[in-house]
Structures are given as structure tokens and as C-alpha cells.
N, C-alpha and C positions, 0 to 999 in steps of 0.2 A: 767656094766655086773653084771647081777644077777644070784645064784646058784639054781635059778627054776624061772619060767615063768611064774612068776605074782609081783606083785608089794610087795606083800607081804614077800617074797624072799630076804634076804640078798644083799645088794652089796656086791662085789667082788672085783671088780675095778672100776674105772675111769678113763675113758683115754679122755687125754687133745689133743692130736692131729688131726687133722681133716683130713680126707682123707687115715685113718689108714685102710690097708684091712686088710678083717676079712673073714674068710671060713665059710658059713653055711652049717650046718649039718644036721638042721632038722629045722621044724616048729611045732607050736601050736599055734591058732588060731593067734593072730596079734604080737607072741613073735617067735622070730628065736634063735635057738641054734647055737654058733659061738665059733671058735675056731680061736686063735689070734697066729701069729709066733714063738711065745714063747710056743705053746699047750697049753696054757689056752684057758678051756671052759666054757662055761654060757650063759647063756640066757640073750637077748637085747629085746626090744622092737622095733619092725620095724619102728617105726617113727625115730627112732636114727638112722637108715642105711639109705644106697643110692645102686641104682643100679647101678651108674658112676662105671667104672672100675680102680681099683688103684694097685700099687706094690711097694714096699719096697727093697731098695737096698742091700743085705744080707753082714753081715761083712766081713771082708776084706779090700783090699784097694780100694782105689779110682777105680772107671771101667770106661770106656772111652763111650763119649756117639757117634756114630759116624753119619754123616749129611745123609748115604745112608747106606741100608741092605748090607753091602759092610765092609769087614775089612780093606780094601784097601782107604778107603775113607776118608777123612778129618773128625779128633778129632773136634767137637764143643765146648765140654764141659767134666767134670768127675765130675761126682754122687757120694757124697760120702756116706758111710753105713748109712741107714738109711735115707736114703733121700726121699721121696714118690713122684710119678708122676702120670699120669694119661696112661693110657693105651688106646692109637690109632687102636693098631694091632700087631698080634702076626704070625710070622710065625715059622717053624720047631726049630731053631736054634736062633731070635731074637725077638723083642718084640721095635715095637716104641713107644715111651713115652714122654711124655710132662713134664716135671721137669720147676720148676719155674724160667723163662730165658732161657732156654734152651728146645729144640725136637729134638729128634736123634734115634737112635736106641741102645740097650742095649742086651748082650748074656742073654738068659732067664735063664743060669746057676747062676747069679748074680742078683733073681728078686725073691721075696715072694710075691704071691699071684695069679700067675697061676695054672694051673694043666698040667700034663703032656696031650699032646692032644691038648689044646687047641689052637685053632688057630682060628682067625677070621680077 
């Protein structure tokens, strides 16, 4: 992450993990303005991002992953904070996600990297 959109620009950070979601804010020409869970903003270069969708398990304890959009449903697994999945599908109140070994569904109150609304 750079503090302006060009190569010329300071680092910021570096971040080591892959599949980190990041909000963008804005663009200029092939650099995206991103803002990370922690509200840190800067500028990335688009070849460092992906469109895959991801989310971040927010602190807290463990959250229970469960096998159907159902609370009623069989625990598969629990994500613990900080754990990044891959995002299947989001409806009003969950969100299913693929964590490594495990796919379940997760309350989206316990998820960084949707927005309110979004559902697909």
C-alpha cells in the first residue's frame, strides 16, 4: 500500500497475507484507493488485487460455521478471528464461505469485508 498512486509514492505497508479483503474507494488510472479493516488507506496497484470475494472473521470468539443457512443446523466447523474465506453467497442475515477445510455459512455480523446490502 502506497500514500498516492504511482510508484513513486511511499510504501505504507505490506501485507503478507493473501486473500486479505480490502474496500476500494476510488480509482486512477490502473492504481485503486483501498481502505483495509483497520481504516487504513492508500493506494495499491491493481495487479496486486483480485476480484475473488473474501472476508475476515472480526474479533471475538470463535463463530460457529454452520453446514445450512439454518442455526438449527449442524456446527461443521468455527473460524477463528481473523481467519479469511472466500465468499459463495450472502443473504440478509448470513454469508457462505469457504475457509480452508471447511464451507458453511457464517452471521455476517461476524464478517469484514461486505457492505450492508449486499447480497448475491
Amino acid at each position: 500500500m502506497r500514500e498516492g498512486p504511482s510508484e513513486m509514492h511511499r510504501v505504507k505497508w505490506i501485507y503478507r497475507r493473501k486473500g486479505l479483503p480490502l474496500e476500494v474507494i476510488a480509482t486512477f488510472d490502473v492504481w485503486r484507493r483501498v481502505r483495509d479493516m483497520d481504516g487504513e488507506v492508500g493506494w495499491m496497484h491493481m495487479a496486486l488485487l483480485t476480484r475473488d470475494r473474501t472476508a475476515l472473521v472480526t474479533s471475538g470468539p470463535a463463530v460457529k460455521v454452520y453446514a445450512r443457512d439454518d442455526r438449527t443446523s449442524q456446527v461443521v466447523a468455527q473460524a477463528q478471528p481473523g481467519a479469511i474465506g472466500h465468499l459463495l453467497g450472502c443473504g440478509m442475515l448470513t454469508c457462505q464461505v469457504e475457509f480452508t477445510g471447511a464451507e458453511g455459512w457464517v452471521s455476517r455480523s461476524r464478517l469484514w469485508g461486505i457492505h450492508d446490502g449486499d447480497e448475491y
